[in-house]
LUMZA-138522 format. One record per atom (N, C-alpha, C): residue in one letter; atom name; x, y, z. Coordinates in steps of 0.2 Angstrom, whole numbers. Layout:
# residues N
  aa  at     px     py     pz
   A  CA      X      Y      Z
...
***
This chain:
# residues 258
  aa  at     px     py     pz
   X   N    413    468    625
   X  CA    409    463    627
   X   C    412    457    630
   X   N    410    456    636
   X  CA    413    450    640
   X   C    411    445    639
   X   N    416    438    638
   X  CA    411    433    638
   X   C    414    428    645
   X   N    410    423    647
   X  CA    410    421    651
   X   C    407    412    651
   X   N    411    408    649
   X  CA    411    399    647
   X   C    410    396    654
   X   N    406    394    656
   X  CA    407    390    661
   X   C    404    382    661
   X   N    409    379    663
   X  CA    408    371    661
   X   C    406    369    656
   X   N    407    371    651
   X  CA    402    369    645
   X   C    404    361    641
   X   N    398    360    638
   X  CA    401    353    636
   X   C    396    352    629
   X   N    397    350    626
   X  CA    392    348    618
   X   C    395    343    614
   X   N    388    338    615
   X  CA    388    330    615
   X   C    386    331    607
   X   N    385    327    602
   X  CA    383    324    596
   X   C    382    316    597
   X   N    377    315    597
   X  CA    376    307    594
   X   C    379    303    599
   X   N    382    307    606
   X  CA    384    303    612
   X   C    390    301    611
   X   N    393    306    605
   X  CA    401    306    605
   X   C    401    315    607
   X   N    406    316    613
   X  CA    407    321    618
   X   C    413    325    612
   X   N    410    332    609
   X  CA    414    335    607
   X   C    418    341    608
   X   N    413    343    616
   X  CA    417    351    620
   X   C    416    347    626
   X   N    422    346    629
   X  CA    420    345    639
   X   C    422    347    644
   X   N    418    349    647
   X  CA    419    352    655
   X   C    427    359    651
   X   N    424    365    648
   X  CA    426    372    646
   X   C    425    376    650
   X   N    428    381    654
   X  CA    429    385    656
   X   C    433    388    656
   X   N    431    397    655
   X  CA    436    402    655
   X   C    433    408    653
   X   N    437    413    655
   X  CA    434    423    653
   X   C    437    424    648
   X   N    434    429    646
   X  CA    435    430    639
   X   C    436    438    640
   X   N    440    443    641
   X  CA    439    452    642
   X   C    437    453    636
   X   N    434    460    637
   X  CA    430    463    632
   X   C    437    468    628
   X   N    436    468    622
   X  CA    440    472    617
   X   C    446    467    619
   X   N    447    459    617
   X  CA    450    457    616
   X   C    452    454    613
   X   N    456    450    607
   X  CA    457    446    602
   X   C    461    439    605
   X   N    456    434    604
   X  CA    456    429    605
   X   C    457    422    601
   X   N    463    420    602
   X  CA    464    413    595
   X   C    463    408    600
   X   N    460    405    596
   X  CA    457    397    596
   X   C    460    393    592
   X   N    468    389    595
   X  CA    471    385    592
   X   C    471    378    595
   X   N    474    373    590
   X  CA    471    364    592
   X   C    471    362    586
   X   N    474    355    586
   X  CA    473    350    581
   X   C    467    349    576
   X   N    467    346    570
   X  CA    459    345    567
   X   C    454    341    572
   X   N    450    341    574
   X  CA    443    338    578
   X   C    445    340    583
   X   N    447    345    585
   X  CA    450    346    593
   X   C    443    350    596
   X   N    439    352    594
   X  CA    433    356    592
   X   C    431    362    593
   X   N    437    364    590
   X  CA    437    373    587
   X   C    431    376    586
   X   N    429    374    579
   X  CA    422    378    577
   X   C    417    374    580
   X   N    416    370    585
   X  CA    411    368    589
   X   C    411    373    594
   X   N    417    375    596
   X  CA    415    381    601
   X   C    415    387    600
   X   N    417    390    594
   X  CA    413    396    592
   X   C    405    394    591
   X   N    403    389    588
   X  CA    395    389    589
   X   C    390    387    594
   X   N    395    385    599
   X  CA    390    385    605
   X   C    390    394    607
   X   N    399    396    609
   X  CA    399    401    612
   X   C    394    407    610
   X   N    392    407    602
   X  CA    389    413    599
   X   C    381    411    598
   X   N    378    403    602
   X  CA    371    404    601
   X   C    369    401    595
   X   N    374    399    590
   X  CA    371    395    585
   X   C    370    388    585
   X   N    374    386    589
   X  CA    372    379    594
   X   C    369    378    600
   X   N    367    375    602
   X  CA    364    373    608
   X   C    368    371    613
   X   N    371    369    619
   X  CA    374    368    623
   X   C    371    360    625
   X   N    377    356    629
   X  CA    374    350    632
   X   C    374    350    639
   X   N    378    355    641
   X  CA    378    357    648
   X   C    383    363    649
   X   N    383    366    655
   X  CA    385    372    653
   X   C    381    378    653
   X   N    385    384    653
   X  CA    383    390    651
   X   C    386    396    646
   X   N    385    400    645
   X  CA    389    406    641
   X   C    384    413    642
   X   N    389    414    646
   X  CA    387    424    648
   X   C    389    427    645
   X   N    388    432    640
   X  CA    390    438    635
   X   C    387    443    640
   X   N    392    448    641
   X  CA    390    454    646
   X   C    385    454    652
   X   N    385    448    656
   X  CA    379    442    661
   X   C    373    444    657
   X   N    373    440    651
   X  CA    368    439    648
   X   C    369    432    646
   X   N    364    428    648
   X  CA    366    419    644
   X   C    364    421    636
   X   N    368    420    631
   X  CA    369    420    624
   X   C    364    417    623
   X   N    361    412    625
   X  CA    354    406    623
   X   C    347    411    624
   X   N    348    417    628
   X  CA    341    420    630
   X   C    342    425    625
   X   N    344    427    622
   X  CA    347    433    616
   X   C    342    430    611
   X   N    339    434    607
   X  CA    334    433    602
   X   C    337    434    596
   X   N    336    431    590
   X  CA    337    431    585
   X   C    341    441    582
   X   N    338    444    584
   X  CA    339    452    581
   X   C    343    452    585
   X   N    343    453    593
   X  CA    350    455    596
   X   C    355    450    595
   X   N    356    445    593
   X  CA    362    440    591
   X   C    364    444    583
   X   N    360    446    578
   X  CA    362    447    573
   X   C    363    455    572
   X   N    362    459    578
   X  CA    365    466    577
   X   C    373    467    581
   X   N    373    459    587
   X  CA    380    461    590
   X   C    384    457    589
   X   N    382    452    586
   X  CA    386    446    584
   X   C    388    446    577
   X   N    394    447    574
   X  CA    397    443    567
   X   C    401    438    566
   X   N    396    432    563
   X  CA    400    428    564
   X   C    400    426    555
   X   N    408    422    555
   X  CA    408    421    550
   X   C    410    413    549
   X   N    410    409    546
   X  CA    411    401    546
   X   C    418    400    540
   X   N    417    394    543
   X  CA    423    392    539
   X   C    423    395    530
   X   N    417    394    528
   X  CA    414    391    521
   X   C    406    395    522
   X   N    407    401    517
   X  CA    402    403    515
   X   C    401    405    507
   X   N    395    400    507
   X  CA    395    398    501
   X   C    387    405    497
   X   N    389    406    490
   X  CA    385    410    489
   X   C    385    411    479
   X   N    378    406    479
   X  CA    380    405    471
   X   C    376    409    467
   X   N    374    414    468
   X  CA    369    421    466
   X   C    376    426    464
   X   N    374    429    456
   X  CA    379    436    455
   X   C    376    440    457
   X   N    377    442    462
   X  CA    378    447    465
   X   C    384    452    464
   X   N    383    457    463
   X  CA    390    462    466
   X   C    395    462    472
   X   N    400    464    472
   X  CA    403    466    479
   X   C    399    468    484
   X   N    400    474    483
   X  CA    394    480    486
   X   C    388    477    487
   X   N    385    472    484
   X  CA    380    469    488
   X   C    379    465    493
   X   N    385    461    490
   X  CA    385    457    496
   X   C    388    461    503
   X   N    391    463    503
   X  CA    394    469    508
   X   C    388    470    512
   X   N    381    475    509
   X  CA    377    475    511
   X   C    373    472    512
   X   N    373    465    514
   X  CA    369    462    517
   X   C    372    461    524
   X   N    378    464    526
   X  CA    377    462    536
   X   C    373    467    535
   X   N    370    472    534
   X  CA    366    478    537
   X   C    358    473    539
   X   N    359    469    534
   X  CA    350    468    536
   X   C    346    468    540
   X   N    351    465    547
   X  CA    348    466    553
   X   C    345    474    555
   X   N    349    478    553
   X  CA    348    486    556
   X   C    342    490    556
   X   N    341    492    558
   X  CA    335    494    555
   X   C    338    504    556
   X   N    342    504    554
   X  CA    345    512    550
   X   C    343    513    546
   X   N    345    520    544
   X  CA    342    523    536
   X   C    348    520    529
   X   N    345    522    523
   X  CA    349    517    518
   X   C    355    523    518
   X   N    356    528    521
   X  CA    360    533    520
   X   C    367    531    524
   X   N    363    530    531
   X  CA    367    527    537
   X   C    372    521    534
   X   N    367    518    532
   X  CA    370    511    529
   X   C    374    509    525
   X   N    374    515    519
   X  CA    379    515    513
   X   C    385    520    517
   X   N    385    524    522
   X  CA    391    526    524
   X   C    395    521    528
   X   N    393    515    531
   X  CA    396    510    535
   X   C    399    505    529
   X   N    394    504    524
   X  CA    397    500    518
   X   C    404    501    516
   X   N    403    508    513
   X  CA    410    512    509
   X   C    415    511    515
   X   N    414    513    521
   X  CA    421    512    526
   X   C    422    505    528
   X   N    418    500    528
   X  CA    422    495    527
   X   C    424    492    520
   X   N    423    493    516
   X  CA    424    494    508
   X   C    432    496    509
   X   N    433    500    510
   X  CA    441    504    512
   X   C    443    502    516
   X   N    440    501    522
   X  CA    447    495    527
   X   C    449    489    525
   X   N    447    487    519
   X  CA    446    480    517
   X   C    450    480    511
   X   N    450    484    508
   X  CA    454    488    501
   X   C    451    483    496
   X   N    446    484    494
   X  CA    440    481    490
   X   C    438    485    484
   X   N    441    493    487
   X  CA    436    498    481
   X   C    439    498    474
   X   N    444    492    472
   X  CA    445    489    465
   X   C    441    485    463
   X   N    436    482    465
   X  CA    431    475    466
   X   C    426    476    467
   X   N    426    483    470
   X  CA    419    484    473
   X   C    410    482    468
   X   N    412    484    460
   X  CA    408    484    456
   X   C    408    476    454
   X   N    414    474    455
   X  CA    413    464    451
   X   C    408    462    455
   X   N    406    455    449
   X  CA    402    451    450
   X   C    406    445    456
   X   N    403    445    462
   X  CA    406    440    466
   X   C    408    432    463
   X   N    403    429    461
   X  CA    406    424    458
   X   C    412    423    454
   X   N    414    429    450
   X  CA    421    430    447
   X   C    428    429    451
   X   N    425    430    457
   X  CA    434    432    461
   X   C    435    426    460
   X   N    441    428    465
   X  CA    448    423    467
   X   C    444    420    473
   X   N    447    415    476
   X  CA    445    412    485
   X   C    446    415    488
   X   N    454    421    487
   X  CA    455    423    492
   X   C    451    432    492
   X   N    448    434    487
   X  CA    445    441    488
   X   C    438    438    489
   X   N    434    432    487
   X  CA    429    430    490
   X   C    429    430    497
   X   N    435    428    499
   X  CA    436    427    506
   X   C    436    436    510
   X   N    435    439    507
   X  CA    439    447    510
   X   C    431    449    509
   X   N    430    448    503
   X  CA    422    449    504
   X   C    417    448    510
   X   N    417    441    512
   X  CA    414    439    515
   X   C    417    443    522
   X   N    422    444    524
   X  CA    426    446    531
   X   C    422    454    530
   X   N    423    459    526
   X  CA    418    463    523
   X   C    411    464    527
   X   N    408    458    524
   X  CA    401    458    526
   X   C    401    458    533
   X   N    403    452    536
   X  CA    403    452    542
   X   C    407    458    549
   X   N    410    463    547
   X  CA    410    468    551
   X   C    407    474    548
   X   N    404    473    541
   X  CA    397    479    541
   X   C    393    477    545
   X   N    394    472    549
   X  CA    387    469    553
   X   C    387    471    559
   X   N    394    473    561
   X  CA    393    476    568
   X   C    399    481    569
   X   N    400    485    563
   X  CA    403    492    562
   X   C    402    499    565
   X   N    395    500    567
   X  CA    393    505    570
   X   C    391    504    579
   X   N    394    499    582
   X  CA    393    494    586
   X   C    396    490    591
   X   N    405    492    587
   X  CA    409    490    590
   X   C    411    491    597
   X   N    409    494    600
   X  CA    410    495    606
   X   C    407    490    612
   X   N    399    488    610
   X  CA    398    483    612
   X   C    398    477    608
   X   N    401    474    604
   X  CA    398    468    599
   X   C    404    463    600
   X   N    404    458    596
   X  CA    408    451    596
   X   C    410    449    587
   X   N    415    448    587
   X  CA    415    444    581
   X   C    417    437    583
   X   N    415    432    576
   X  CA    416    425    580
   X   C    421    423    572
   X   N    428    423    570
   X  CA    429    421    564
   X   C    433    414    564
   X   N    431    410    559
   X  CA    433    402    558
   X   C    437    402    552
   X   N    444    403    554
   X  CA    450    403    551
   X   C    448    408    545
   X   N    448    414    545
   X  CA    447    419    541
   X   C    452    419    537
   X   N    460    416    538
   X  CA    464    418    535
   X   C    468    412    530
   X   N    465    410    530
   X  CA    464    402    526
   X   C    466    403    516
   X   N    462    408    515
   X  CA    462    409    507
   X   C    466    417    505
   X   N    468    419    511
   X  CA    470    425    512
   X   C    479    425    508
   X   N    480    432    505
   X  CA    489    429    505
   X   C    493    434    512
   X   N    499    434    510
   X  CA    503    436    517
   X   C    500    444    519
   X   N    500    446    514
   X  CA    498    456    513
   X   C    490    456    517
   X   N    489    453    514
   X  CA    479    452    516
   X   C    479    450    525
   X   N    483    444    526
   X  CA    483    441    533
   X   C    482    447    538
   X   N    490    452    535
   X  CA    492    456    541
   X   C    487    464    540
   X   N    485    463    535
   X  CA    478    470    535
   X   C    473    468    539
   X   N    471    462    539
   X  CA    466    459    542
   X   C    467    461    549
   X   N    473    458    551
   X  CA    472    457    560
   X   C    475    465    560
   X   N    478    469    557
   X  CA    479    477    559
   X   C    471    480    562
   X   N    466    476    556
   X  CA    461    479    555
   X   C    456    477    562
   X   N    459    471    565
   X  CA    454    466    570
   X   C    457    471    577
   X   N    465    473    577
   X  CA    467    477    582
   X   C    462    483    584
   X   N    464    485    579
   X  CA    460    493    578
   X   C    452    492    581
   X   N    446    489    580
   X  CA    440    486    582
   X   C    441    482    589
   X   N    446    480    591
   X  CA    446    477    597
   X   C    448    483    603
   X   N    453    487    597
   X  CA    455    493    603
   X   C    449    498    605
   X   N    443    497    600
   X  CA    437    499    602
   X   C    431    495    609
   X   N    433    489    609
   X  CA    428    486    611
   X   C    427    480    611
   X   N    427    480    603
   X  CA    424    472    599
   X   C    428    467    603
   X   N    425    461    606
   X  CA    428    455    607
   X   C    428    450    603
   X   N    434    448    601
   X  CA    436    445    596
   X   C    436    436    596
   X   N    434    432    594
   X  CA    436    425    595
   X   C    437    422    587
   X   N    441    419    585
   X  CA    445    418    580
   X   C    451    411    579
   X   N    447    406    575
   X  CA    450    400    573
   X   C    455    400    570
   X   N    462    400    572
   X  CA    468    399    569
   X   C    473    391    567
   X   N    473    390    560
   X  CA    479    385    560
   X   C    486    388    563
   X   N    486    394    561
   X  CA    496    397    561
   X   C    495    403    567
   X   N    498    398    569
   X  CA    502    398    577
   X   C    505    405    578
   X   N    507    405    573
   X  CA    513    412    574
   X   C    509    419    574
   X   N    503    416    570
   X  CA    497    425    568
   X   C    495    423    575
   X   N    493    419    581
   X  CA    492    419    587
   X   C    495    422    590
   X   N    502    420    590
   X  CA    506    424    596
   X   C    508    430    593
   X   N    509    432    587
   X  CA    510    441    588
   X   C    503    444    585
   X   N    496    443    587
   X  CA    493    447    588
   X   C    487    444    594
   X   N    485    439    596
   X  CA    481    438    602
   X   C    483    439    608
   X   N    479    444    611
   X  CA    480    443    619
   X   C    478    438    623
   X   N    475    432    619
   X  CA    474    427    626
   X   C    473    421    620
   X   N    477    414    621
   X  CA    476    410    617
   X   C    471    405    620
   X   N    466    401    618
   X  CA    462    392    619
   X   C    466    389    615
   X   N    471    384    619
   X  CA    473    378    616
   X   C    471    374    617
   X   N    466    368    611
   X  CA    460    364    612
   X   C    464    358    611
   X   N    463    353    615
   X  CA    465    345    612
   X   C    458    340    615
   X   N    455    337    610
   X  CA    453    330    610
   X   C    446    334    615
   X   N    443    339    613
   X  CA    438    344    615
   X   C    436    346    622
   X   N    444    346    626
   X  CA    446    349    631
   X   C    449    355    629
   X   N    449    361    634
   X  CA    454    366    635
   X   C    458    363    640
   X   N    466    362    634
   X  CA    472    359    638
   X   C    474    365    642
   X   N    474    372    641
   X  CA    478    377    644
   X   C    474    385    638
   X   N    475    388    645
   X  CA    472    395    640
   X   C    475    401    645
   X   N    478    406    640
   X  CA    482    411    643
   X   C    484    415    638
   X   N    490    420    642
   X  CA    493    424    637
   X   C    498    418    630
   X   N    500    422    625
   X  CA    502    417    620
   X   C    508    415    620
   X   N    514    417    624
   X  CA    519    414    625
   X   C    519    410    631
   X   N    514    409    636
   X  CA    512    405    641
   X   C    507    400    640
   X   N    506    400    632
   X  CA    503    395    629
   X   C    505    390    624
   X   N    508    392    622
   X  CA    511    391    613
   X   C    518    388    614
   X   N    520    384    622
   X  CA    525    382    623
   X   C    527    375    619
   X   N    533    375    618
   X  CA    535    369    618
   X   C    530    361    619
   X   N    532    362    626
   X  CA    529    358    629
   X   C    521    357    627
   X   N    515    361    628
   X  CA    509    360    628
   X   C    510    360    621
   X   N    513    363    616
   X  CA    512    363    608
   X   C    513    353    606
   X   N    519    351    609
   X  CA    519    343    611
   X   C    514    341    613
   X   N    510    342    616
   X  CA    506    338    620
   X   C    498    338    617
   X   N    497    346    612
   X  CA    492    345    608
   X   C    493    342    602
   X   N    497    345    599
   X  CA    501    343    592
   X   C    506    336    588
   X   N    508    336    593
   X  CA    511    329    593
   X   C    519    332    589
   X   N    520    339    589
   X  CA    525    341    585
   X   C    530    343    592
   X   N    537    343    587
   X  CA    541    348    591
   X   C    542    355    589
   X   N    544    359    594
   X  CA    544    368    590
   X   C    550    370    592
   X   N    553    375    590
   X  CA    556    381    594
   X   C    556    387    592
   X   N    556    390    595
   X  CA    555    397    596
   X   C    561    403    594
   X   N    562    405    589
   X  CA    564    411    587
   X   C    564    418    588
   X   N    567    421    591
   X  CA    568    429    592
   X   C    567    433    587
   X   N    563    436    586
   X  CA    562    442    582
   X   C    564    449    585
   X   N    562    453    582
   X  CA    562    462    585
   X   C    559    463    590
   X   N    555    460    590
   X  CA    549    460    599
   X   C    548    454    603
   X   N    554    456    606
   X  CA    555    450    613
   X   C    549    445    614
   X   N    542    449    616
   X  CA    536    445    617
   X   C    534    445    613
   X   N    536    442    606
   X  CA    533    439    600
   X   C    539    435    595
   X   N    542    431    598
   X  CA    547    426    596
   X   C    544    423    589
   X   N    545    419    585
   X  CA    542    416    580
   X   C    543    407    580
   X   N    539    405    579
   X  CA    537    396    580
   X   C    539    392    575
   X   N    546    388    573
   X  CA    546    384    569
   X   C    545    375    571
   X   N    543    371    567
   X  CA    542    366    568
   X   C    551    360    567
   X   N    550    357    570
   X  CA    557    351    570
   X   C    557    347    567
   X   N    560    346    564
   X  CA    560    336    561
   X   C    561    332    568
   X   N    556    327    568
   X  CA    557    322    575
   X   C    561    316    573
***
């Protein structure tokens, strides 16, 4: 699924928080959304996905304007997930898992086979029967990642995910399952858009990075034509250098003392 930003801009209270954005988005691709705090990250995941309104601008998902897209068709190809999903009902795992299906209108057969396999991609089937309230932040947080690709699991080939630092509460084991998992699903189709603070899970797994400053796109591209020195200065105010690992195109990002 292709998206396609053009000019976009989103005012609040007449303080301008996305201005004059534009850029393509390929289909089956994964996408970091990197930039300082207020840079307005998760503001452009939520205009991009239709949960926001626009102040100007547009947004083609497949030459479709995302805004003409009805509540059903956003929630059977859309999963998005937010910073902070809060949920204060004991529930089980497994049930919560079962609520991306809501949108589906499948059989409950269909539905508990999509469950269980993202259940296993997830490596949840220790958990599965706990009471959600109980966990930890960071299995809460795997939970919810869970639900929102049972959302659009049997689907990937045309569908979007939108994720707002997924990997926040996550530990190092969890990070790298995760984005193996987002590989996999992109190499089907899924386009990917995904809020990251760490620089480094952007350049060895995005094909195309947004680097946001001060609610401009300062540069957007591949991620070592992104992620440089220079433009990392110019958003961040830090200095970096870059590091050689095993795979030439995926060096590793340390910060300086200034």
């Amino acid at each position: 699924m292709s998206i396609v930003i053009s000019n976009l801009s989103y005012v609040i209270d007449e303080s301008p928080l996305l201005q004059d954005i534009t850029v393509r988005v390929q289909s089956g691709s994964i996408v970091a959304v990197v930039g300082p705090n207020g840079s307005g990250k998760t503001s452009l995941l939520k205009v991009v996905n239709g949960e926001t309104a626009t102040s100007g601008g547009r947004v083609m998902v497949d030459d479709e304007d995302t805004h003409s897209l009805s509540l059903q068709q956003r929630a059977t190809r859309f999963g998005i997930l937010p910073q902070q999903a809060d949920l204060d009902f004991p529930f089980r795992v497994v049930e919560v898992v079962q609520m991306g299906r809501i949108p589906h209108q499948t059989s409950m057969r269909a539905n508990q086979a999509v469950v269980d396999e993202v259940i296993e991609e997830m490596r949840l089937q220790n958990i599965r029967d706990r009471v959600y309230l109980t966990l930890s932040g960071g299995e809460k947080q795997r939970v919810q990642i869970a639900r929102v690709l049972t959302q659009i699991w049997d689907a990937r080939e045309h569908a979007c995910l939108f994720l707002d630092e997924p990997t926040a509460a996550l530990d190092l084991s969890h990070q790298l399952a995760l984005f193996h998992t987002l590989e996999s699903i992109a190499g089907m189709g899924t386009t990917i858009m995904v809020v990251l603070h760490d620089v480094n899970l952007a350049l060895r797994f995005a094909h195309q990075v947004l680097l946001l400053s001060k609610g401009r796109l300062l540069t957007s591209g591949a991620p070592l034509d992104v992620l440089t020195p220079e433009k990392m200065r110019e958003a961040f105010e830090v200095d970096i250098e870059l590091f050689p690992t095993n795979d030439p195109a995926r060096p590793f990002i340390l910060t300086r003392n200034r």
